[in-house]
DSSP file (Angstrom, degrees, kcal/mol; ACC not computed):
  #  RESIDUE AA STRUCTURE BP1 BP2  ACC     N-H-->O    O-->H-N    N-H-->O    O-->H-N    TCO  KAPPA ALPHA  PHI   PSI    X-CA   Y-CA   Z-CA
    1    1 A X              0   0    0      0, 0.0     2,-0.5     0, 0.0     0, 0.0   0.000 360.0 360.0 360.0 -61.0   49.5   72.5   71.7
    2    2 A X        +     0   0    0      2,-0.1     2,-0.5     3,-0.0     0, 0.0  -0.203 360.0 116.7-127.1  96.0   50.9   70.9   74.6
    3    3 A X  S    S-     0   0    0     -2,-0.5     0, 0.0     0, 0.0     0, 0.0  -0.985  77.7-105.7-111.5 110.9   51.0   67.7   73.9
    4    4 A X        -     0   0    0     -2,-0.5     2,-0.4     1,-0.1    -2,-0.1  -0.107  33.6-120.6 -59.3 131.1   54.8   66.9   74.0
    5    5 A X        -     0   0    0      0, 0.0     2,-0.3     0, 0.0    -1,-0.1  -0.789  21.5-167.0 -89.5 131.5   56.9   66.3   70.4
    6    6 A X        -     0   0    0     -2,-0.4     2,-0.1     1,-0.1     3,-0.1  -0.615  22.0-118.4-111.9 137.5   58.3   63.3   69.9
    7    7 A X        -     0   0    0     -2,-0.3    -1,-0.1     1,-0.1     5,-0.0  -0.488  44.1 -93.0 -57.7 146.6   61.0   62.9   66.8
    8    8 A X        -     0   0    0      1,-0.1     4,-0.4    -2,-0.1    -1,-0.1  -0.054  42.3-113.9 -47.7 172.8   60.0   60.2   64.1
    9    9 A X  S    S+     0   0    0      1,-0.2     3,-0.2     2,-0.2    -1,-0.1   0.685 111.6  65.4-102.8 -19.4   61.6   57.2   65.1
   10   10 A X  S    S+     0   0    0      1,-0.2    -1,-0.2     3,-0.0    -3,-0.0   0.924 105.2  38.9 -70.9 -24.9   63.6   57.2   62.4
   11   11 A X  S    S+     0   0    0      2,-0.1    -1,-0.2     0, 0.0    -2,-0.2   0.559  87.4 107.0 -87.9  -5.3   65.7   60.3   63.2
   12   12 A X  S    S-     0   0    0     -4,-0.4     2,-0.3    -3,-0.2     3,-0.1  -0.657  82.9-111.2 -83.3 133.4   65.9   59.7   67.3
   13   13 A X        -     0   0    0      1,-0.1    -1,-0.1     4,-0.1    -2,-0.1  -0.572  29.8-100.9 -88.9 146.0   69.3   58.7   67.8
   14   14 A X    >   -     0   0    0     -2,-0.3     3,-0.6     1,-0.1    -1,-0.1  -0.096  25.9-124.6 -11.5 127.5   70.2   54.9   68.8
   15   15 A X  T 3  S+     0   0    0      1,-0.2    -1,-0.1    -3,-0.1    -2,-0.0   0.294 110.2  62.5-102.4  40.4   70.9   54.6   72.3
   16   16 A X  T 3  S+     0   0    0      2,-0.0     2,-0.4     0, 0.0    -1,-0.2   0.518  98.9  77.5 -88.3 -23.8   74.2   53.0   71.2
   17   17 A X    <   -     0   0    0     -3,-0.6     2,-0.4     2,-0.0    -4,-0.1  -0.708  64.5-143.0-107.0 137.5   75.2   56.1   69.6
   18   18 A X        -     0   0    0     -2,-0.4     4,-0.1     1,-0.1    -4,-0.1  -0.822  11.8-141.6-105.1 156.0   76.6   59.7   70.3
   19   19 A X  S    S+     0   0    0     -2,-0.4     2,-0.3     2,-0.1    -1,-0.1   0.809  83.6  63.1 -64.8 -34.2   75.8   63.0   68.8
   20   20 A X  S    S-     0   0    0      1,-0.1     2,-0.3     0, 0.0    -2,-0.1  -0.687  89.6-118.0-131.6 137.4   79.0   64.6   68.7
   21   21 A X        -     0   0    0     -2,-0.3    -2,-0.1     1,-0.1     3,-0.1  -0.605  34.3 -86.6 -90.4 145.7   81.6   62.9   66.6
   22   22 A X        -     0   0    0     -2,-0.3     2,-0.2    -4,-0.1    -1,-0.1  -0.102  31.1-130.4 -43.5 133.6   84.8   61.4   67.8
   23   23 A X        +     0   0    0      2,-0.0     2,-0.3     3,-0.0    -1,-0.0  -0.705  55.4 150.9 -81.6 139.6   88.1   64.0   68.0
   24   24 A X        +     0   0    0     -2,-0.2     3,-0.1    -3,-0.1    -3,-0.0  -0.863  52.9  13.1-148.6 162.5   90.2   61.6   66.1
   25   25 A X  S    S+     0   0    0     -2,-0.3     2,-0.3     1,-0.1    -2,-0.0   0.611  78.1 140.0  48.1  29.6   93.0   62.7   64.0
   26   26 A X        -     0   0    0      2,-0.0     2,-0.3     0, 0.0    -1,-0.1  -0.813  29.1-170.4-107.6 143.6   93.4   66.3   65.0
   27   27 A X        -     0   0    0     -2,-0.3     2,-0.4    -3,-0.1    -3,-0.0  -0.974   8.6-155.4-178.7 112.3   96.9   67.2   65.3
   28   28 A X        -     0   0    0     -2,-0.3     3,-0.2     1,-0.0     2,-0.1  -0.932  20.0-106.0-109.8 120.7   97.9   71.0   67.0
   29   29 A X        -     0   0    0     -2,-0.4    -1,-0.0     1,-0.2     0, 0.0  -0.190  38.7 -97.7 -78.3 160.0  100.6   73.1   66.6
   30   30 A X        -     0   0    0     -2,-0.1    -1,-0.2     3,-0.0     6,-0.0   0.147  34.2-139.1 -53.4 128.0  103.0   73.4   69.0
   31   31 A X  S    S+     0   0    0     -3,-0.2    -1,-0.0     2,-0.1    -2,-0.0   0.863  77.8  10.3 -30.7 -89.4  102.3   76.9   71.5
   32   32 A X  S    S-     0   0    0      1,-0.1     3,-0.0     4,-0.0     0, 0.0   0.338  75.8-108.9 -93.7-159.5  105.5   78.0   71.8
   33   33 A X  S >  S+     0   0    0      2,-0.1     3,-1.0     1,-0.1    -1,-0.1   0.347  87.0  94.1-104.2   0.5  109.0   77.6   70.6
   34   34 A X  T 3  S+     0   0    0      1,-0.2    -1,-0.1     4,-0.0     4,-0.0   0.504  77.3  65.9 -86.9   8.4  110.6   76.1   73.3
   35   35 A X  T 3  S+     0   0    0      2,-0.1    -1,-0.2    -3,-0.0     3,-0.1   0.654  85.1  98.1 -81.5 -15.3  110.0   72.4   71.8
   36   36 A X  S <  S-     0   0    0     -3,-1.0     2,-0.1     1,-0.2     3,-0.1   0.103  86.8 -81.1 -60.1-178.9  111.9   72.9   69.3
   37   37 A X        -     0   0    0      1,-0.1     2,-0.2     0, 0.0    -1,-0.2  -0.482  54.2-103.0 -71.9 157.2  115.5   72.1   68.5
   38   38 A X        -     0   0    0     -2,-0.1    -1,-0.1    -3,-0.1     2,-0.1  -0.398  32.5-114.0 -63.2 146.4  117.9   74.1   69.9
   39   39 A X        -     0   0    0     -2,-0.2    -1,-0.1     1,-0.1     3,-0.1  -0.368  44.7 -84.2 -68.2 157.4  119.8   76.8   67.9
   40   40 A X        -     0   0    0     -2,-0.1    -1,-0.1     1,-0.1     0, 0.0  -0.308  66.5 -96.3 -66.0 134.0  123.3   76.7   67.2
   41   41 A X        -     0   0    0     -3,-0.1     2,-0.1     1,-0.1    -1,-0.1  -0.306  35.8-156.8 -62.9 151.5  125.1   78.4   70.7
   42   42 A X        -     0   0    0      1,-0.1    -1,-0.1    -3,-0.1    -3,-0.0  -0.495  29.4 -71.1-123.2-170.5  125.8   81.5   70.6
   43   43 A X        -     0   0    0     -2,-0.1     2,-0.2     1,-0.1    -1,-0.1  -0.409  56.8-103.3 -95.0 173.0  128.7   83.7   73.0
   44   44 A X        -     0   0    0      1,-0.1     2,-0.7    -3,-0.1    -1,-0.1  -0.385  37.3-112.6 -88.3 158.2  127.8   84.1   76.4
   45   45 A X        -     0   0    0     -2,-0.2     3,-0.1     1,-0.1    -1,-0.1  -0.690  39.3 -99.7-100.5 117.8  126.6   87.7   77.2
   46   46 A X        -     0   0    0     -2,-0.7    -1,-0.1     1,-0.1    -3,-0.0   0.160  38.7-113.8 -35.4 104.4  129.0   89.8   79.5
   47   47 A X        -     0   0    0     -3,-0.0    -1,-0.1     1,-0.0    -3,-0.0  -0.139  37.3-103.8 -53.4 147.1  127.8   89.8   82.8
   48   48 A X        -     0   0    0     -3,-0.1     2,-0.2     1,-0.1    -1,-0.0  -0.062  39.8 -95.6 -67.0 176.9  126.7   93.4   84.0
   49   49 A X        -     0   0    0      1,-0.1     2,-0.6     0, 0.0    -1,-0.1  -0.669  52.3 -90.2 -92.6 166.9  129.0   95.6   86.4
   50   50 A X        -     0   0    0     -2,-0.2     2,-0.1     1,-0.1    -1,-0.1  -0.410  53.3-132.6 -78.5 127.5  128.0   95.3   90.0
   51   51 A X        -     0   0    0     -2,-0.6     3,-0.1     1,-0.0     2,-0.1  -0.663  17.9-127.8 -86.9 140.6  125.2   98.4   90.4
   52   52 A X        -     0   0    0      1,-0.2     4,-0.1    -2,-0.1    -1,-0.0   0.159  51.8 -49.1 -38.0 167.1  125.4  100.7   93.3
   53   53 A X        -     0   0    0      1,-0.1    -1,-0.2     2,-0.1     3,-0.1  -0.034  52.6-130.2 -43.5 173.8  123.0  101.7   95.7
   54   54 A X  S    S+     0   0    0     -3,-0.1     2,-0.3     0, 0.0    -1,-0.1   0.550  98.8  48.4 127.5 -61.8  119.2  102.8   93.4
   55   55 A X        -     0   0    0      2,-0.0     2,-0.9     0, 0.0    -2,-0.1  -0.808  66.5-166.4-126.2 111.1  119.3  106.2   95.7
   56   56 A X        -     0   0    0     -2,-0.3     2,-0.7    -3,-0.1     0, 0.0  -0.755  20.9-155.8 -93.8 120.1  122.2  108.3   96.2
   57   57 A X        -     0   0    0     -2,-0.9     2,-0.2     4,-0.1    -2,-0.0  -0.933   5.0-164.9-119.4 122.3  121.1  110.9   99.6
   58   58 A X     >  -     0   0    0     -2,-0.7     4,-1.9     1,-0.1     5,-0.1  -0.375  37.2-101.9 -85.8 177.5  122.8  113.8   99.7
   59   59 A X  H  > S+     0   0    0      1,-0.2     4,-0.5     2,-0.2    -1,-0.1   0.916 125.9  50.6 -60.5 -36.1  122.6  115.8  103.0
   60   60 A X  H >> S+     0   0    0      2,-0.2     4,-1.5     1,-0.1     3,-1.2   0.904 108.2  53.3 -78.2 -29.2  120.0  118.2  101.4
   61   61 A X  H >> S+     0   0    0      1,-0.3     4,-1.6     2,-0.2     3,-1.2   0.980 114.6  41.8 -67.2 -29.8  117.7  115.1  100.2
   62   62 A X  H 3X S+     0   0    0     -4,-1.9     4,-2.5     1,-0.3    -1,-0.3   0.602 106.8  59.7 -88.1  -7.8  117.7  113.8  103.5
   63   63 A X  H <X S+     0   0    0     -3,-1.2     4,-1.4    -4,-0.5    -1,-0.3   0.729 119.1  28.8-101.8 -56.7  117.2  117.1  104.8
   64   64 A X  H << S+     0   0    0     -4,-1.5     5,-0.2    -3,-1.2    -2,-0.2   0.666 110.1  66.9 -92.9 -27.5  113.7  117.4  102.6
   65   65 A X  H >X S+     0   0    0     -4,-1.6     4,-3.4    -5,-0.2     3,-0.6   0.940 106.6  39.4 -84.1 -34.8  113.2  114.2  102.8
   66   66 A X  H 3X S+     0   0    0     -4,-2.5     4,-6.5     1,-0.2     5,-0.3   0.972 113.6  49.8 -42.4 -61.8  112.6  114.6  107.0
   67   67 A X  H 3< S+     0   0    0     -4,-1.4    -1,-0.2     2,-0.2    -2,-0.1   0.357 105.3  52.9 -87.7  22.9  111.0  117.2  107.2
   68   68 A X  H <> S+     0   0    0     -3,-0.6     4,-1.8     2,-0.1     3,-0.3   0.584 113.6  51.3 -94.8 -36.9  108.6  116.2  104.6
   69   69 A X  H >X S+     0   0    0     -4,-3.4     4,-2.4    -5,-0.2     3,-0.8   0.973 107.4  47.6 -17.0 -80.3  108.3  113.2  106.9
   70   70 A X  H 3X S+     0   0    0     -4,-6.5     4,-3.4     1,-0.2    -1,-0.2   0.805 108.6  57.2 -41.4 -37.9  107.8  115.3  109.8
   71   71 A X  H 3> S+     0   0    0     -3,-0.3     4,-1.1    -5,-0.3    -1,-0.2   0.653 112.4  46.1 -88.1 -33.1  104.8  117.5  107.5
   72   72 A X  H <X S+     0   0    0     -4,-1.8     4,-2.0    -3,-0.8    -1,-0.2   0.830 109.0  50.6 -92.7 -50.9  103.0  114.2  107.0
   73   73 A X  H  X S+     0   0    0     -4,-2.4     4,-2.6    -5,-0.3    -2,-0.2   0.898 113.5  48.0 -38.1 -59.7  103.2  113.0  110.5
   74   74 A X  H  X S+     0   0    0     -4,-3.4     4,-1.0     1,-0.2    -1,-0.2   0.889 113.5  42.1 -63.6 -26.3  101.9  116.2  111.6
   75   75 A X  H  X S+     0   0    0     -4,-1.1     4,-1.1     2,-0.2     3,-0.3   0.866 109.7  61.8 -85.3 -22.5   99.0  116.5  109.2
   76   76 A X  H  X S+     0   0    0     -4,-2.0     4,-1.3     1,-0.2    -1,-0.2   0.976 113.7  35.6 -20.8 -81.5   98.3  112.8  109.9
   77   77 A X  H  X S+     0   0    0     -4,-2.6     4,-0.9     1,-0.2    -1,-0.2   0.453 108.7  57.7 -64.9 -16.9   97.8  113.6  113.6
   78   78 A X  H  X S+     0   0    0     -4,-1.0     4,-1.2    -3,-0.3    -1,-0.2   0.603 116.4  41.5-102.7 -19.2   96.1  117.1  113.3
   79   79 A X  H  X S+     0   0    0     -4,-1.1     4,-3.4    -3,-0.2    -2,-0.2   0.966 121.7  42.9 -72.6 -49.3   93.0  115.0  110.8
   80   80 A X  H  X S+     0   0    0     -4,-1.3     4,-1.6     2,-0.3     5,-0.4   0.980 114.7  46.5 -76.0 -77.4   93.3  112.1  113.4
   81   81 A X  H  X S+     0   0    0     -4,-0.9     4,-1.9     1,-0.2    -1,-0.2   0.712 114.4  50.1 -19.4 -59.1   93.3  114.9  116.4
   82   82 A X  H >X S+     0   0    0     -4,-1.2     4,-1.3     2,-0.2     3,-0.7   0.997 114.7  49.2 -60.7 -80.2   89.8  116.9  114.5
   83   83 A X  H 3< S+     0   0    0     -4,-3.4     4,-0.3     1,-0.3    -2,-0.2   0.630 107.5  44.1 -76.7  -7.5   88.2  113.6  114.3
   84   84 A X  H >X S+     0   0    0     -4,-1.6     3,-0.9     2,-0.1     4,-0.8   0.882 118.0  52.4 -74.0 -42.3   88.6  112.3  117.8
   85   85 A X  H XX S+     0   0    0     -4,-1.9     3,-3.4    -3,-0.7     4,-1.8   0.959 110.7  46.8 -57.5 -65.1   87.5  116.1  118.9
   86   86 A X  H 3X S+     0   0    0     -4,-1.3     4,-1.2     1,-0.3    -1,-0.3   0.660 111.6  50.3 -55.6 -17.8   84.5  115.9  116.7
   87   87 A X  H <4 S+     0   0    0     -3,-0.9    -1,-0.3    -5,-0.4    -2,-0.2   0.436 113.7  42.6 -69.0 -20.5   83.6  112.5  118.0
   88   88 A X  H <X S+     0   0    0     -3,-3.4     4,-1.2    -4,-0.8    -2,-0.2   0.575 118.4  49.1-123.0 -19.7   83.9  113.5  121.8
   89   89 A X  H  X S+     0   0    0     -4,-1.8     4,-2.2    -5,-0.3    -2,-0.2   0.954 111.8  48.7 -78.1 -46.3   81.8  117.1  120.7
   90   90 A X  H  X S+     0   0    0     -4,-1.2     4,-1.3     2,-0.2     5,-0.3   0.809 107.4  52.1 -56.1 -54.7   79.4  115.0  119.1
   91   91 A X  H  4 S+     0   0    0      1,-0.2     4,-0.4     2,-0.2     3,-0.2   0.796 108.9  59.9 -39.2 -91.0   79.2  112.5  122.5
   92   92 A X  H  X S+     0   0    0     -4,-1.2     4,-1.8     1,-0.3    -2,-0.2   0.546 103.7  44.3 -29.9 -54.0   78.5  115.9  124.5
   93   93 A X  H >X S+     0   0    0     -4,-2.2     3,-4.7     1,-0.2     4,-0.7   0.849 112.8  47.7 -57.8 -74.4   75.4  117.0  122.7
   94   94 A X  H 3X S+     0   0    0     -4,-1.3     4,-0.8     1,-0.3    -2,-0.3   0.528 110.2  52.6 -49.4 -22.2   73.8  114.0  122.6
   95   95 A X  H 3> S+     0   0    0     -4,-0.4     4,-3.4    -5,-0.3    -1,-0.3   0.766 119.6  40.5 -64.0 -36.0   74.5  113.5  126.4
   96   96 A X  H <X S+     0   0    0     -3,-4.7     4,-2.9    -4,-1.8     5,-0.2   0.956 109.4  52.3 -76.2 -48.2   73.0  117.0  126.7
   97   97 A X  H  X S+     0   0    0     -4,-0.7     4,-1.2    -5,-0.2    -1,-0.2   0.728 111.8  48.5 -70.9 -13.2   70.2  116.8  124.5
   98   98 A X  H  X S+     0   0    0     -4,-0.8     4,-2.2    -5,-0.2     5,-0.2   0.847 114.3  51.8 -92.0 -30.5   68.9  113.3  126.5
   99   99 A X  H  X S+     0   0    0     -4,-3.4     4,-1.1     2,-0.1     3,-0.3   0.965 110.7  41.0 -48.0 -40.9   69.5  115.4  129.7
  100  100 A X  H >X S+     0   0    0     -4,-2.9     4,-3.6     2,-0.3     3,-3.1   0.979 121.6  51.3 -72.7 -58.3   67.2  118.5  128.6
  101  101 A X  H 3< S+     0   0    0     -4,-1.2     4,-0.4     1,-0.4    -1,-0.2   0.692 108.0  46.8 -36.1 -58.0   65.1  115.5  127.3
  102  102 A X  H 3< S+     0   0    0     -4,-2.2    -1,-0.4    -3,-0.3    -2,-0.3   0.272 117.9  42.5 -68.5 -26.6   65.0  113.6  130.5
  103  103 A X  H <X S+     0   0    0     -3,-3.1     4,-1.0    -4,-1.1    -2,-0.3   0.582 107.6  59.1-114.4 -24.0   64.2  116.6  132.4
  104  104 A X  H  X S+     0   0    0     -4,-3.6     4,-1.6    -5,-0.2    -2,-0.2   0.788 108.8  45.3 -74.2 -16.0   61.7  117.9  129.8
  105  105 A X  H  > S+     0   0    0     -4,-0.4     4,-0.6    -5,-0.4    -1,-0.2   0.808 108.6  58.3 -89.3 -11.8   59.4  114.5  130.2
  106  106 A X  H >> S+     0   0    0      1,-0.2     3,-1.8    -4,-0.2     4,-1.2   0.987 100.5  60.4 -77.2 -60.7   59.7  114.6  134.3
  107  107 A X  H >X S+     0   0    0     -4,-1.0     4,-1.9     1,-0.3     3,-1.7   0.900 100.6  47.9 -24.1 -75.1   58.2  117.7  134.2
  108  108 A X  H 3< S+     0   0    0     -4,-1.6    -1,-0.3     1,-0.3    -2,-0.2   0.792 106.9  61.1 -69.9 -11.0   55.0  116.6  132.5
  109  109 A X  H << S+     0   0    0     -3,-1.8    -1,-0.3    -4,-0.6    -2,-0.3   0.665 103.8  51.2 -51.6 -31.7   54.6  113.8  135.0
  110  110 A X  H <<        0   0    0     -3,-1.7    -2,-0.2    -4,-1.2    -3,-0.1   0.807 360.0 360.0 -95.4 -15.4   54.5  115.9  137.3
  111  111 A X     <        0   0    0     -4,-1.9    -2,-0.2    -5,-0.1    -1,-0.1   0.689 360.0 360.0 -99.7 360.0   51.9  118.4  136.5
């Protein structure tokens, strides 16, 4: 059972020889089309007219588009503003709870 199997000797390949047979005569077609010949030219395609600005601002977009600015800014800063506060409330207990702590353990040292 485990005695390692060996192939007959007649089927163990040669070590002159490979398993996997030589690519020879395989012939692919081309990917794309751009090897080909060219096609007859054809007329040259009107260049576009020169485009304007994307975004035309009127006085009212710019109007909305500030003070949505502004409305973003602020709510930016009033999250920012709540999470430094809760950070500095947060400090404050724990500073309190290791006094109360600190004063509760002196206390039993000393009676």
């Amino acid at each position: 059972m485990f005695t390692p199997k060996i192939p007959p000797p007649d089927t163990a390949p040669t070590p002159g020889t490979s398993l996997v047979p030589p690519l020879t005569g395989l012939v692919h077609p081309p990917a794309c089309a751009c090897h080909r010949t060219p096609a007859a030219p054809t007329a040259p395609v009107p260049a576009a007219p020169p485009a304007g600005p994307a975004v035309r601002f009127t006085p009212g977009s710019l109007l909305v588009a500030a003070a949505g600015g502004t409305a973003m800014v602020l709510v930016v800063g009033t999250v920012l503003v709540s999470m430094l506060l809760a950070t500095a409330i947060t400090a404050a207990s724990v500073a309190v709870c290791a006094v109360v702590l600190r004063s509760l353990l002196n206390n039993q040292k000393g009676n």
